[in-house]
C-alpha positions as CSV (number, residue, x, y, z in Angstrom):
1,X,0.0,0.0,0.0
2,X,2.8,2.5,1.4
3,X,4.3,1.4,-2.3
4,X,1.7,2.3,-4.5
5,X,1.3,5.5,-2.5
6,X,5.5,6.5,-3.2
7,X,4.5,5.2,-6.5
8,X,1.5,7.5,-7.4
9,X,3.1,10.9,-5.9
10,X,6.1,10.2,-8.1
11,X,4.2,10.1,-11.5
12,X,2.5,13.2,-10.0
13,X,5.8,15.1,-9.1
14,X,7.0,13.5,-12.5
15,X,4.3,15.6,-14.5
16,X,4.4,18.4,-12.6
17,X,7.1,20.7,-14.3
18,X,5.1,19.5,-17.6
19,X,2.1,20.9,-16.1
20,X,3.8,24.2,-15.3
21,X,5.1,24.6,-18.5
22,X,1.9,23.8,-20.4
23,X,0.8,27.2,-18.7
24,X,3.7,28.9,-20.3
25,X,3.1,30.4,-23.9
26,X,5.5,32.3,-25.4
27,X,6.0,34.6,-28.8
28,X,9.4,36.6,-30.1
29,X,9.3,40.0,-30.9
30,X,12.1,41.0,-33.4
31,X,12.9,45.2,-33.7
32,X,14.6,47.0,-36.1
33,X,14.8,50.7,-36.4
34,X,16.8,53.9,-38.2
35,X,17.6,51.6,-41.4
36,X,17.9,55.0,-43.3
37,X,17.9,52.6,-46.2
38,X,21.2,52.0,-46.0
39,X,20.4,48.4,-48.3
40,X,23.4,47.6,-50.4
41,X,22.4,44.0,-51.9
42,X,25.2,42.6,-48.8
43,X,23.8,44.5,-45.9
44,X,19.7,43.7,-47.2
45,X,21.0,39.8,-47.5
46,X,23.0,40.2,-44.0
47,X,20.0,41.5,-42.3
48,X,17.5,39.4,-44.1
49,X,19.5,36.2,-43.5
50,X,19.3,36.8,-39.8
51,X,15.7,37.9,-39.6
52,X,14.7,34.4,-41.2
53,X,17.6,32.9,-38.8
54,X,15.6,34.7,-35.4
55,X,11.9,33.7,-36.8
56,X,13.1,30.0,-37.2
57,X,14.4,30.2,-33.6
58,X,11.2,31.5,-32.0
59,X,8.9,29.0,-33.6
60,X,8.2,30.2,-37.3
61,X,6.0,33.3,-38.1
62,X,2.9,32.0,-35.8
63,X,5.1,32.8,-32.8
64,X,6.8,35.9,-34.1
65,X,6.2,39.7,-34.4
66,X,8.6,41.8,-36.6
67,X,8.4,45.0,-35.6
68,X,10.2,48.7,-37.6
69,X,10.6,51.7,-34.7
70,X,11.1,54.2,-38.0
71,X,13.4,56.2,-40.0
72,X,13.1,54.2,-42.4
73,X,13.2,55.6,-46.2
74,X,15.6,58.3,-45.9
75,X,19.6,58.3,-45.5
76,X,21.3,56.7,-48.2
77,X,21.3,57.8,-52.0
78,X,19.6,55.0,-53.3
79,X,16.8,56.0,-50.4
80,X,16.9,59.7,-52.6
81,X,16.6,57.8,-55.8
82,X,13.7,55.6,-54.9
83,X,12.4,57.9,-52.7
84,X,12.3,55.4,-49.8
85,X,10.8,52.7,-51.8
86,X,13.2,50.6,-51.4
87,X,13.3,50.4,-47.9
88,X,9.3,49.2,-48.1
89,X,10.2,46.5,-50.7
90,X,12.6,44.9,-48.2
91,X,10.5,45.0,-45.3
92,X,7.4,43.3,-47.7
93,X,9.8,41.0,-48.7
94,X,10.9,39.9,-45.4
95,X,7.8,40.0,-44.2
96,X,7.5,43.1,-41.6
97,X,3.7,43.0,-39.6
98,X,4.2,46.7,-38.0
99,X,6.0,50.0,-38.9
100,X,5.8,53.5,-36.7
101,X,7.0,56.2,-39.4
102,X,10.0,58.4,-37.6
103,X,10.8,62.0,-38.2
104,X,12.9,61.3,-41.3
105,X,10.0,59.6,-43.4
106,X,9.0,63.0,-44.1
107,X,11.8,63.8,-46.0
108,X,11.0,63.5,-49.3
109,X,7.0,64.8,-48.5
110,X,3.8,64.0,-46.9
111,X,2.5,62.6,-50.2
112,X,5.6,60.4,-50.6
113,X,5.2,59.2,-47.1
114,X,1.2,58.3,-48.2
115,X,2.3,56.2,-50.8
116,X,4.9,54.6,-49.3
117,X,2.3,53.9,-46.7
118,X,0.0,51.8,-48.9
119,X,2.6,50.5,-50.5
120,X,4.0,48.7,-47.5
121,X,2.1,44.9,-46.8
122,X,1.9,44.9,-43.1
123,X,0.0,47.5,-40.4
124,X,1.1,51.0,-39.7
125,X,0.9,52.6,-36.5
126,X,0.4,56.1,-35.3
127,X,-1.8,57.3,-32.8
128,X,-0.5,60.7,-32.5
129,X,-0.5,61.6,-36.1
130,X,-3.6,63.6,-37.3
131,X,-3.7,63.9,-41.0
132,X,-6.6,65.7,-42.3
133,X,-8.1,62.4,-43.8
134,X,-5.0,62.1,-46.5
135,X,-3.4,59.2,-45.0
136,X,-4.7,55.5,-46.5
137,X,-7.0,53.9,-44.7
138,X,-4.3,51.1,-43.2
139,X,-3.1,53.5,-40.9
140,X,-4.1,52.8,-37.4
141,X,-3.2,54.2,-33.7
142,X,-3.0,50.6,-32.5
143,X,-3.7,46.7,-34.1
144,X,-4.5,43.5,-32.4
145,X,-2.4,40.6,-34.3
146,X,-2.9,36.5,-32.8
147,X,0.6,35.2,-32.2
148,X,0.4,31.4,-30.7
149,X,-3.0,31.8,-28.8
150,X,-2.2,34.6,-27.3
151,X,-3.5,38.5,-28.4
152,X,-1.2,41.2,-28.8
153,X,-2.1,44.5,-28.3
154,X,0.5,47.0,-30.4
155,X,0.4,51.0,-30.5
156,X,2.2,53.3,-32.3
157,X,4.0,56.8,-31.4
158,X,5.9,59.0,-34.4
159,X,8.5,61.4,-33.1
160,X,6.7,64.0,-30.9
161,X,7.7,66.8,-32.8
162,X,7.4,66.2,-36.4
163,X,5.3,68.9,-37.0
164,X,8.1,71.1,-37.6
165,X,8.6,68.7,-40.6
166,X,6.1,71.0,-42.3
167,X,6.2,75.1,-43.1
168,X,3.2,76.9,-42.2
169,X,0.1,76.6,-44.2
170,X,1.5,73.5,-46.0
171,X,-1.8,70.6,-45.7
172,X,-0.4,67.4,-44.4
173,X,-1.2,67.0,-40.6
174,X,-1.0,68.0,-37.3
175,X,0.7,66.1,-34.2
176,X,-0.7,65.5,-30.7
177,X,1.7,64.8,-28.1
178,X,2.3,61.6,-26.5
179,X,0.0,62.0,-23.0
180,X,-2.7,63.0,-25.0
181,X,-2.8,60.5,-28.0
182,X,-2.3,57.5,-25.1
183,X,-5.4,59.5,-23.2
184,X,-7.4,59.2,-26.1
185,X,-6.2,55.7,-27.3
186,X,-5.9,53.1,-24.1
187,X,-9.8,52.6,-23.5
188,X,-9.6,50.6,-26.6
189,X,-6.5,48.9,-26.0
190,X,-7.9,47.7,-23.1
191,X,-11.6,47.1,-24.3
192,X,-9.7,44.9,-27.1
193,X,-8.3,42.5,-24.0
194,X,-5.0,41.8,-25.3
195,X,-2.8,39.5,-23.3
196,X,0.5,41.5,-24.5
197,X,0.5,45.5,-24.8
198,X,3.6,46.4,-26.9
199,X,3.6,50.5,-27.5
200,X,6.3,51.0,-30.8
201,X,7.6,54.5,-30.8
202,X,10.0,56.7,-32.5
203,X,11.9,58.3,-30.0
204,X,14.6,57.2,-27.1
205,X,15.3,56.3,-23.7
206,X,18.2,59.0,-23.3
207,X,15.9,61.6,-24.6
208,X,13.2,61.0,-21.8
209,X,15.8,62.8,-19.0
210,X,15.5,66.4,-20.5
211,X,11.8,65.8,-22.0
212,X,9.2,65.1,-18.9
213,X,6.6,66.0,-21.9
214,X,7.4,62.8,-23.9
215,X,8.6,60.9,-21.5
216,X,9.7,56.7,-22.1
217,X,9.5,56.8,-17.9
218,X,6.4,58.7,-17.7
219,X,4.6,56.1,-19.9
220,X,6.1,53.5,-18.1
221,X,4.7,54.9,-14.7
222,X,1.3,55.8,-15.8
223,X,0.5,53.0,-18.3
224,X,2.2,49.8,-16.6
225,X,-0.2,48.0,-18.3
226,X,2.2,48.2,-21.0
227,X,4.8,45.5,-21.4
228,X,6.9,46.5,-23.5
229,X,8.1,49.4,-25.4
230,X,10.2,49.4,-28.8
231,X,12.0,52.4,-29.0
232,X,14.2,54.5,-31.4
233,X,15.7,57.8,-33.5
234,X,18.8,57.9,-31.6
235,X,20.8,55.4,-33.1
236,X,22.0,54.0,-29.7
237,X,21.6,49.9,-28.8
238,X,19.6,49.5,-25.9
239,X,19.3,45.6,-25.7
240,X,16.9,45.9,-22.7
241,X,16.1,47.5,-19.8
242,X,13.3,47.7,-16.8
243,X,12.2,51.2,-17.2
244,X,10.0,50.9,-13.9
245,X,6.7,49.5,-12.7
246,X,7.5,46.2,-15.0
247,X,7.9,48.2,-18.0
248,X,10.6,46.7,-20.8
249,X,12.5,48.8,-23.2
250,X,14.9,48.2,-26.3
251,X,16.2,50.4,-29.1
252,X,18.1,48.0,-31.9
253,X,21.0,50.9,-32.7
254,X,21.5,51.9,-36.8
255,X,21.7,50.8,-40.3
256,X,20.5,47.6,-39.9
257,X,23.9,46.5,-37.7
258,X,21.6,43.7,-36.3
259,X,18.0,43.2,-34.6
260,X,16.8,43.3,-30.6
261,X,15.3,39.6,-30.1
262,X,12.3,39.8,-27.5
263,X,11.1,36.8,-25.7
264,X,7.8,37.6,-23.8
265,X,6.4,34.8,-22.0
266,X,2.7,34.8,-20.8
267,X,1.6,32.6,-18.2
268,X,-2.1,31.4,-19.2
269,X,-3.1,30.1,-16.1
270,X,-2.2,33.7,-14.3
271,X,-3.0,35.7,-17.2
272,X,0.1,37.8,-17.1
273,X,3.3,38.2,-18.4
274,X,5.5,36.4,-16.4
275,X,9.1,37.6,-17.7
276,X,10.4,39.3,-20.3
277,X,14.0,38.8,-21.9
278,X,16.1,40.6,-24.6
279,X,19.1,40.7,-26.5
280,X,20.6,42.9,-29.6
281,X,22.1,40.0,-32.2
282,X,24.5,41.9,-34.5
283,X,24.5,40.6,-38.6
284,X,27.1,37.9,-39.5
285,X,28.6,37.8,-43.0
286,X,27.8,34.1,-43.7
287,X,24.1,34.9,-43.3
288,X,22.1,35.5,-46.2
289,X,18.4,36.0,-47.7
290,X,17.4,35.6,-50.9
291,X,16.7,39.4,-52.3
292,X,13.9,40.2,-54.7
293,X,15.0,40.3,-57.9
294,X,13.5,43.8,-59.1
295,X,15.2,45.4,-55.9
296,X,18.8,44.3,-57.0
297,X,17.6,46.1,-60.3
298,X,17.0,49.2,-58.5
299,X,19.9,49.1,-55.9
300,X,22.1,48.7,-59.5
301,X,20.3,51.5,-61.3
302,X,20.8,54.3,-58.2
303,X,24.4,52.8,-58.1
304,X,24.6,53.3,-62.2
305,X,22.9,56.9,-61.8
306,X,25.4,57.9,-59.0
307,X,28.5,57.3,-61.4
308,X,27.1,60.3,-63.9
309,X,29.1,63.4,-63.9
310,X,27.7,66.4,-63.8
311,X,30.2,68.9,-63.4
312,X,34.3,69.4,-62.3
313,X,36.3,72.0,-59.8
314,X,39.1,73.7,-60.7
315,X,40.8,72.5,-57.2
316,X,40.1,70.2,-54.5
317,X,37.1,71.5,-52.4
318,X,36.8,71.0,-48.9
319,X,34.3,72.2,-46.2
320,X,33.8,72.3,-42.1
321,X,31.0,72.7,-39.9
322,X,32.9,75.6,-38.1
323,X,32.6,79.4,-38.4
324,X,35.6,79.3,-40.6
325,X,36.4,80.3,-43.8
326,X,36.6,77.7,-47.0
327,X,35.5,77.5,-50.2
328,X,32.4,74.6,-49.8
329,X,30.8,76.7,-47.2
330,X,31.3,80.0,-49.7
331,X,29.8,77.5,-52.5
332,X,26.7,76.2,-50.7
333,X,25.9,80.2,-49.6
334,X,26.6,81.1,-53.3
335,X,24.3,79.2,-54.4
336,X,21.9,79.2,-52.3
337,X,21.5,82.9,-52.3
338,X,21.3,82.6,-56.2
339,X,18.5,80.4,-55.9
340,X,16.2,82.3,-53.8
341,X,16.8,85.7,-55.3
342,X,18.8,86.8,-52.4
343,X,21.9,89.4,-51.9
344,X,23.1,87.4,-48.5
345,X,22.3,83.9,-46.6
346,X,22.1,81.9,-43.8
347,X,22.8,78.7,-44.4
348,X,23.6,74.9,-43.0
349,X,27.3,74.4,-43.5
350,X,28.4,70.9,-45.1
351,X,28.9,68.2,-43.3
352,X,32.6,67.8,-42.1
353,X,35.5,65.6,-44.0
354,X,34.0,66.4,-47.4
355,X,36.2,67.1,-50.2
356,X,35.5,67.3,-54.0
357,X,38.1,67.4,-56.3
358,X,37.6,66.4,-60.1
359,X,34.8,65.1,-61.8
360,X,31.7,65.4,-59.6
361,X,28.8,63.1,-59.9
362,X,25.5,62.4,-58.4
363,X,26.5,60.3,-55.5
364,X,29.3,63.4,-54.9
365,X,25.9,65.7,-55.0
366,X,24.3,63.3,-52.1
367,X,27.3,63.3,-50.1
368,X,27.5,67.1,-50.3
369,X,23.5,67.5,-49.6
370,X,21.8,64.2,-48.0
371,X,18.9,65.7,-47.2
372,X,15.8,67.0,-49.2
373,X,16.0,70.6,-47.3
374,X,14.2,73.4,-49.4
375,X,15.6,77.0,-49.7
376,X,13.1,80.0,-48.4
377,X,13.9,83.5,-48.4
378,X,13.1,86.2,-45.7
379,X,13.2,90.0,-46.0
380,X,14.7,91.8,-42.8
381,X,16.3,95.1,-41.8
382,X,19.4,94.8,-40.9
383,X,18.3,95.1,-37.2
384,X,16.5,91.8,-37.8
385,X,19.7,90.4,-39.8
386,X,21.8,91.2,-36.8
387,X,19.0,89.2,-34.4
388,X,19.2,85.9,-36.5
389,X,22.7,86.3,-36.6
390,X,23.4,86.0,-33.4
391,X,21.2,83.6,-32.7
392,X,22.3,81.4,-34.5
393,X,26.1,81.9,-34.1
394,X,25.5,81.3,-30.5
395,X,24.0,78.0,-31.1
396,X,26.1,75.1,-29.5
397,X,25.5,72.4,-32.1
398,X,27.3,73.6,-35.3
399,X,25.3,71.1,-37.4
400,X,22.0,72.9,-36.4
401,X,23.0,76.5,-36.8
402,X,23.0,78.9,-40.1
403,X,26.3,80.3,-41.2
404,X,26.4,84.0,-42.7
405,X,27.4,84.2,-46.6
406,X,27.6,88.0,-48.1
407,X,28.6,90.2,-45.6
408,X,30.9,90.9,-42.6
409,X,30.3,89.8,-39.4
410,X,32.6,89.9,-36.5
411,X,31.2,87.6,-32.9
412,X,32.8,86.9,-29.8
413,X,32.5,83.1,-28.9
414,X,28.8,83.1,-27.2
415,X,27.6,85.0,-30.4
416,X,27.4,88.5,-29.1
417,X,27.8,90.5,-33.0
418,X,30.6,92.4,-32.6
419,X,30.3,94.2,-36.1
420,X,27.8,93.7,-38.9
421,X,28.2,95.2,-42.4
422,X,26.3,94.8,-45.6
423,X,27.2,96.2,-48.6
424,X,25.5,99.1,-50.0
425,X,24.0,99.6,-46.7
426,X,20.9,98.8,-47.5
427,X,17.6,99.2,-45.6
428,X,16.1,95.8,-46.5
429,X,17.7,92.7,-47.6
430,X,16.8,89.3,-48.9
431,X,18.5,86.3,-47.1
432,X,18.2,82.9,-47.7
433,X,17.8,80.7,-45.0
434,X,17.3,76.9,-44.4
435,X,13.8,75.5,-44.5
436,X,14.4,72.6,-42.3
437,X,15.8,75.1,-39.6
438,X,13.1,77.5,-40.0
439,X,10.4,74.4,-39.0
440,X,12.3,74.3,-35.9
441,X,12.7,77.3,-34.7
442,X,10.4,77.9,-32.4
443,X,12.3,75.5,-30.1
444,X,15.8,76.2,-31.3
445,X,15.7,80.4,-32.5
446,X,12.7,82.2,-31.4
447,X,13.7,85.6,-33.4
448,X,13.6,83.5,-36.7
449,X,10.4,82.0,-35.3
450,X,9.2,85.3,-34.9
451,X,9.2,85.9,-38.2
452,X,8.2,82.6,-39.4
453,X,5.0,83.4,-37.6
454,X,4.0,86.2,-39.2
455,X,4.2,85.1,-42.9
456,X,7.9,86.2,-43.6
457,X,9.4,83.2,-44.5
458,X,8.7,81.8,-47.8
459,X,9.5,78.3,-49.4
460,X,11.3,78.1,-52.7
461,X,10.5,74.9,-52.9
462,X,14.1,74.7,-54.3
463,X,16.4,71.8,-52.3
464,X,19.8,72.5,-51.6
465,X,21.0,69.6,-53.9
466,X,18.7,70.9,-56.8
467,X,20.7,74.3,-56.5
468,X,24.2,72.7,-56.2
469,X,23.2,70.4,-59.3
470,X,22.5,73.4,-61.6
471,X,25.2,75.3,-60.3
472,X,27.6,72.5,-61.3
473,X,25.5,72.4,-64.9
474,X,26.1,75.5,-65.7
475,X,29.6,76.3,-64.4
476,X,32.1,75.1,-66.8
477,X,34.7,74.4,-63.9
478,X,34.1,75.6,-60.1
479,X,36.8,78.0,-59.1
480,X,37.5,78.4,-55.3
481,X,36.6,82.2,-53.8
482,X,36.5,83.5,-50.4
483,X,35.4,86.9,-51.4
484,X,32.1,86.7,-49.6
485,X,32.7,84.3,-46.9
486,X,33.9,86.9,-43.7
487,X,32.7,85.1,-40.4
488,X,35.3,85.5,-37.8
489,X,34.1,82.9,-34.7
């Protein structure tokens, strides 16, 4: 009797752990974010191969969610060819389910972003997006997608501040912040009874400390319903952290380096999660994907179309982000100036380490001018010139300040205008000035905000690589001159 007993609780004890387990379900949650197209046929394979490699490990596609945090089209001159339509054709190919645009989808235009919207196979997420009834239909604030018997609950965020994206009285949309679009949307997450809540947004952990607005901690502490939250924008690898009150976070880095692999398990019995786990996997040169034929084609085409020359300088060009004198930064004010009809201009220095020399073709052009940043022009009084002068000499981030081209100006380190003069003196002048830092300058330069405000600032239309290309047309050869470049930091 005492046998049977012994023998009974040890089949029992036996099944146990199998008991426990059976209670267990689990599903993998696979992040990329800021691809910035950068898809040369290797990296797309690289990245593909190990996307297939991570679904296989976490059960096959029934157990899996693959998941794009944004900044996606933009960043790489096949990107400006294909207007980011390359970077859709890869995720349909690999088979993305969710994508949360980021600030740089707007690069090439709200109407490009549209179609590149209903283009793309799987769901796109935004609740704080508001866009006058011109975004297709798929667009939704949140989506409910089965993944191995369990219900998964997934919102999405854009960047909080892409509204500055657009110039005034351009139609498009308008942006609510994060508190507010969560305020309006988590009823019906939590009507829809989802076992998982993941919230995919474009922005970062690090940004959170000096932002209590848009906050990664303050969703974590007012919606701990949440699980987990895929972040990104700033390029950093977060492969997982406890941002409080059970809250998971994980930011997959740039350029498709690799992917963050989530494991979420769900205890069934408890109806909870019971623990989350993450890792960032980097991309290994022996893995590879198959690619889709008709993207080679395009990948080969922008490569062919980057090779064509379209105009040579007399002697090597180089430029700098400083308040310095060189020939690039007297070439980009130049031109610009000559493309909005203006006498003088403010205007974004190239990037550092860039050197022409030669022949100069379109992939030189892209390298010179990545982004699709119009020209506008603005008509102050010298007064006003001397405002947005200074404020934007005193600026700490050279890459986000506007360098003077056309006149002398003399400033102490902090910015302070020591002298100003314009030639001819005149009472008026034209300026051209950058249209991607006039949508921010309500945060960044108030004075040129000012002005922005009241109508003064108008778009050519005209991008800074438009303006370069013609100039390079129609010069025979690009002589270096420093006539009209007199900034003394």
């Amino acid at each position: 009797m005492i046998k049977e007993i012994i023998q009974r609780w040890l089949a029992i004890a036996f099944f146990i752990p199998f008991y426990c387990l059976a209670s267990i379900q689990t599903i993998t949650v696979l992040q990329t974010s800021d691809l910035h197209c950068q898809l040369t046929i290797p990296a797309a394979e690289q990245l593909g191969g190990l996307i297939n490699r991570e679904i296989a490990h976490g059960g096959g596609r029934s157990k899996v969610i693959l998941i794009d945090s944004g900044d996606l089209l933009q960043g790489s001159f096949v990107a400006t060819v294909g207007k980011g339509r390359p970077a859709i054709d890869f995720l349909n190919h690999v088979g993305y389910d969710i994508w949360t645009p980021g600030n740089h989808d707007l690069d090439f235009g709200f109407d490009v972003l549209a179609d590149r919207i209903s283009q793309f196979k799987g769901v796109t997420l935004t609740a704080n997006l508001k866009a006058n009834g011109s975004l297709p239909q798929k667009v939704k604030p949140f989506t409910v997608l089965d993944r191995n018997g369990l219900k998964i609950a997934v919102i999405g965020l854009t960047f909080p501040t892409l509204w500055r994206n657009q110039m005034p009285g351009e139609p498009g949309f308008s942006l609510i912040d994060f508190k507010q679009a969560l305020e309006q949307i988590m009823p019906s997450v939590m009507q829809a009874k989802a076992d998982i809540i993941i919230l995919n947004v474009h922005y970062g952990l690090s940004m959170s400390y000096s932002n209590r607005d848009n906050s990664i901690f303050s969703i974590a502490g007012k919606y701990p319903q949440i699980n987990l939250i895929c972040g990104g924008h700033t390029h950093q690898i977060n492969p997982g952290k406890d941002v409080g009150y059970g809250v998971w976070y994980t930011e997959p880095g740039k350029y498709g380096q690799g992917i963050v692999s989530i494991r979420i398990d769900y205890d069934t019995d408890k109806h909870n999660v019971s623990e989350i786990t993450s890792k960032f996997i980097p991309v290994e040169q022996g893995l590879k994907a198959d690619y889709p034929p008709q993207l080679k084609e395009t990948i080969r085409n922008s490569q062919e179309q980057g090779k064509k020359v379209i105009g040579k300088v007399a002697v090597p060009f180089s430029g700098s982000s400083r308040g310095v004198s060189n020939p690039l930064q007297n070439l980009f004010g130049q031109t610009a100036a000559q493309a909005a009809g203006a006498s003088f201009a403010l205007i974004s220095p190239p990037r550092d380490g860039i050197t022409l020399q030669g022949n100069i073709t379109e992939k030189d052009l892209f390298e010179l001018a990545p982004y699709d940043d119009a020209i506008s022009v603005i008509e102050v009084t010298p007064e006003e010139l001397g405002r947005l002068v200074a404020e934007q000499l005193s600026w700490k981030t050279p890459q986000q300040r506007q360098l003077p081209w056309g006149f002398y100006v003399r400033s102490n380190k902090r910015g302070k205008i020591l002298r100003l003069e314009l030639p001819g003196n005149p009472d008026r002048c034209k300026v051209a000035v950058n249209s991607f830092i006039v949508t921010r300058g309500e945060k960044w330069f108030p004075e040129l905000a000012r002005l922005n405000a009241a109508g003064r600032v108008a778009n050519t239309g005209i991008t800074m690589r438009d303006a370069l290309r013609r100039k390079f047309k129609t010069t025979a050869i690009i002589e270096p001159d420093f006539t009209k470049w007199l900034i003394y930091p």
